[in-house]
Kinemage of the C-alpha trace (Angstrom):
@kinemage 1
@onewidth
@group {chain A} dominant
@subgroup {mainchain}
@vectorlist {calphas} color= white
{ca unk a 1} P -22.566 -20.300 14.284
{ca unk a 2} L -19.072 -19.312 14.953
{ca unk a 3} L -16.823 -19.225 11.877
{ca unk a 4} L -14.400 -21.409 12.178
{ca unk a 5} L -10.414 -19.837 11.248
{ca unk a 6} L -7.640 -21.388 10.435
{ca unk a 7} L -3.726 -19.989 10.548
{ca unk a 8} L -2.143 -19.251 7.275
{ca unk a 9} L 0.939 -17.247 8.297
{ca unk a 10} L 2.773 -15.716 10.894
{ca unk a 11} L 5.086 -13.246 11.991
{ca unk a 12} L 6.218 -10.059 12.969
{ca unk a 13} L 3.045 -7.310 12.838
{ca unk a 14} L 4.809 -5.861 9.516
{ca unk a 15} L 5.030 -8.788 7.030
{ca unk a 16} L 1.718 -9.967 8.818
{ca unk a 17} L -0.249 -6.912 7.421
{ca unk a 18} L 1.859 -7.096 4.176
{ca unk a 19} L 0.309 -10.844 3.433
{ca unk a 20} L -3.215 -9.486 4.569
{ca unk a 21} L -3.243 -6.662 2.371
{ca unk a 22} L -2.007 -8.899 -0.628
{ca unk a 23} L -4.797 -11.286 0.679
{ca unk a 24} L -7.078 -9.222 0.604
{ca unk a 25} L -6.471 -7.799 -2.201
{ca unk a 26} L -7.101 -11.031 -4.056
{ca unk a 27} L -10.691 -11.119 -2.280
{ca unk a 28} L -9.645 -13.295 0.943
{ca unk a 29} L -11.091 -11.966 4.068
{ca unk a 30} L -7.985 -12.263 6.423
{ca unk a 31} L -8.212 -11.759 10.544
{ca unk a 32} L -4.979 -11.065 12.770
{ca unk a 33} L -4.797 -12.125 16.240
{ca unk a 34} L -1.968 -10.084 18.033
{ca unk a 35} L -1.360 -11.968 21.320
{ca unk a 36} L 0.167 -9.877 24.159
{ca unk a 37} L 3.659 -10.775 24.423
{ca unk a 38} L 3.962 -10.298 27.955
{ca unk a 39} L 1.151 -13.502 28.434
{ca unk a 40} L 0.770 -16.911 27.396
{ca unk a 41} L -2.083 -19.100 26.713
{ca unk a 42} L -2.994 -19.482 30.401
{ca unk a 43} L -3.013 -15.748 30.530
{ca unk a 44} L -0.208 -15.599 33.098
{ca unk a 45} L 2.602 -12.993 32.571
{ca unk a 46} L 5.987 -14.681 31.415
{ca unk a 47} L 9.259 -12.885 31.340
{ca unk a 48} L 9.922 -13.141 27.335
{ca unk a 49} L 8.593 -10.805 24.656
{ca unk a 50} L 6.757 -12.160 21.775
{ca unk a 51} L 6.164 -10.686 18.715
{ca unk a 52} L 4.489 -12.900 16.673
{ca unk a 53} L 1.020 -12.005 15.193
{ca unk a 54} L -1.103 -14.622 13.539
{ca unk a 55} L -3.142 -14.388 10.264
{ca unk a 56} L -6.079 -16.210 10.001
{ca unk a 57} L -8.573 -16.971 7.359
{ca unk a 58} L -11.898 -18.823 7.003
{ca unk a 59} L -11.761 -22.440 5.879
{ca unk a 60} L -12.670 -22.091 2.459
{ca unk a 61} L -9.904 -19.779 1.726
{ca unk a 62} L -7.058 -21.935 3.255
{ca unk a 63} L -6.014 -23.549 0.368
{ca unk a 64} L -5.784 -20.066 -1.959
{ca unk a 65} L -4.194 -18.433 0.781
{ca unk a 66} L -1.418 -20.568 1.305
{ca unk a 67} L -0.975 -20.733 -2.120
{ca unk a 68} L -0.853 -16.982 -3.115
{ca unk a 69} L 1.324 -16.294 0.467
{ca unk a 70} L 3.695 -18.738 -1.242
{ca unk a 71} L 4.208 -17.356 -4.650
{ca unk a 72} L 4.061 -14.017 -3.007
{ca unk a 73} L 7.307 -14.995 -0.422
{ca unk a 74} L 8.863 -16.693 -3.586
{ca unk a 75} L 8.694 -13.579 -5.533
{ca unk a 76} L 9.895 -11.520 -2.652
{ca unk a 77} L 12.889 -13.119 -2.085
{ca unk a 78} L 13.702 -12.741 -5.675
């Protein structure tokens, strides 16, 4: 059975992988999808650059990783 993820946060690949790491760090498995930027969902090339990376986490963990990703951007922009 395929485990199903859900998207939690997303950004540019450097404050993606600082969430994970504090994520993981609190014991939540994390998963980043990096999407080419030169393609879109069809797979077809498109002229723009995109440099969003998505952080995913099982469904179980949704609720504590919103919550920590919260308190964590609160306290960062502090």
């Amino acid at each position: 059975m395929e485990t199903q993820l859900y998207k939690v946060f997303s950004g540019p690949a450097i404050d993606v992988n600082i969430i994970r790491k504090h994520l993981e760090s609190n014991g939540i498995k994390c998963f980043v999808e990096n999407r080419r930027g030169d393609e879109n969902e069809s797979k077809y090339s498109v002229s723009t650059f995109d440099p969003t990376v998505v952080l995913e986490v099982e469904a179980e963990n949704v609720e504590s990783a919103v919550q920590l990703i919260d308190t964590f951007l609160k306290t960062k922009a502090e």
